[in-house]
C-alpha positions, 0 to 999 in steps of 0.5 A: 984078713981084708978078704974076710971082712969084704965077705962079712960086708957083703954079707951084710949089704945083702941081708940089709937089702933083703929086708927092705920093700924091694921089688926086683924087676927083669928088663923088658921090651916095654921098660926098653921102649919108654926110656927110649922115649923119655930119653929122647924128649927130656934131659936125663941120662939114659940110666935115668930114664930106664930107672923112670921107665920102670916107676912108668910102667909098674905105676910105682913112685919114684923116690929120689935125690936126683934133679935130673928127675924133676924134668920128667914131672908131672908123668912121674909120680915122685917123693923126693928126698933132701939133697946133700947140703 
């Protein structure tokens, strides 16, 4: 029965997922390069400046609650969301 409702879940997630306005991206050489950079001149994780080298490189707004990304202001445009209180 768990096994069935771990489907149904998954199921779910995927379908939810799918209506959102996501743009799936493939990794590549320039995304690669531009974390390399943002991870070597600011104070993010690496996953961090891979998710900001993206925003970069597509010119898209990076939505957020992660203070990590305030650091990389003003080059990243950004909307932030409220933190957890």
């Amino acid at each position: 029965m768990k096994k069935d409702r771990n489907i149904f879940v998954l199921d779910t997630s995927a379908i939810l997922t799918q209506s959102l306005p996501v743009q799936v991206v493939e990794s590549n050489e320039a995304f690669t390069l531009k974390a390399g950079s943002l991870k070597a001149t600011n104070r993010i994780s690496l996953a961090d400046a891979y998710i900001a080298s993206v925003a970069l490189e597509l010119s898209g707004v990076l939505v957020h609650k992660d203070p990590e990304f305030e650091n990389l202001k003003p080059s990243v445009e950004e909307t932030r969301l409220p933190y957890k209180k």
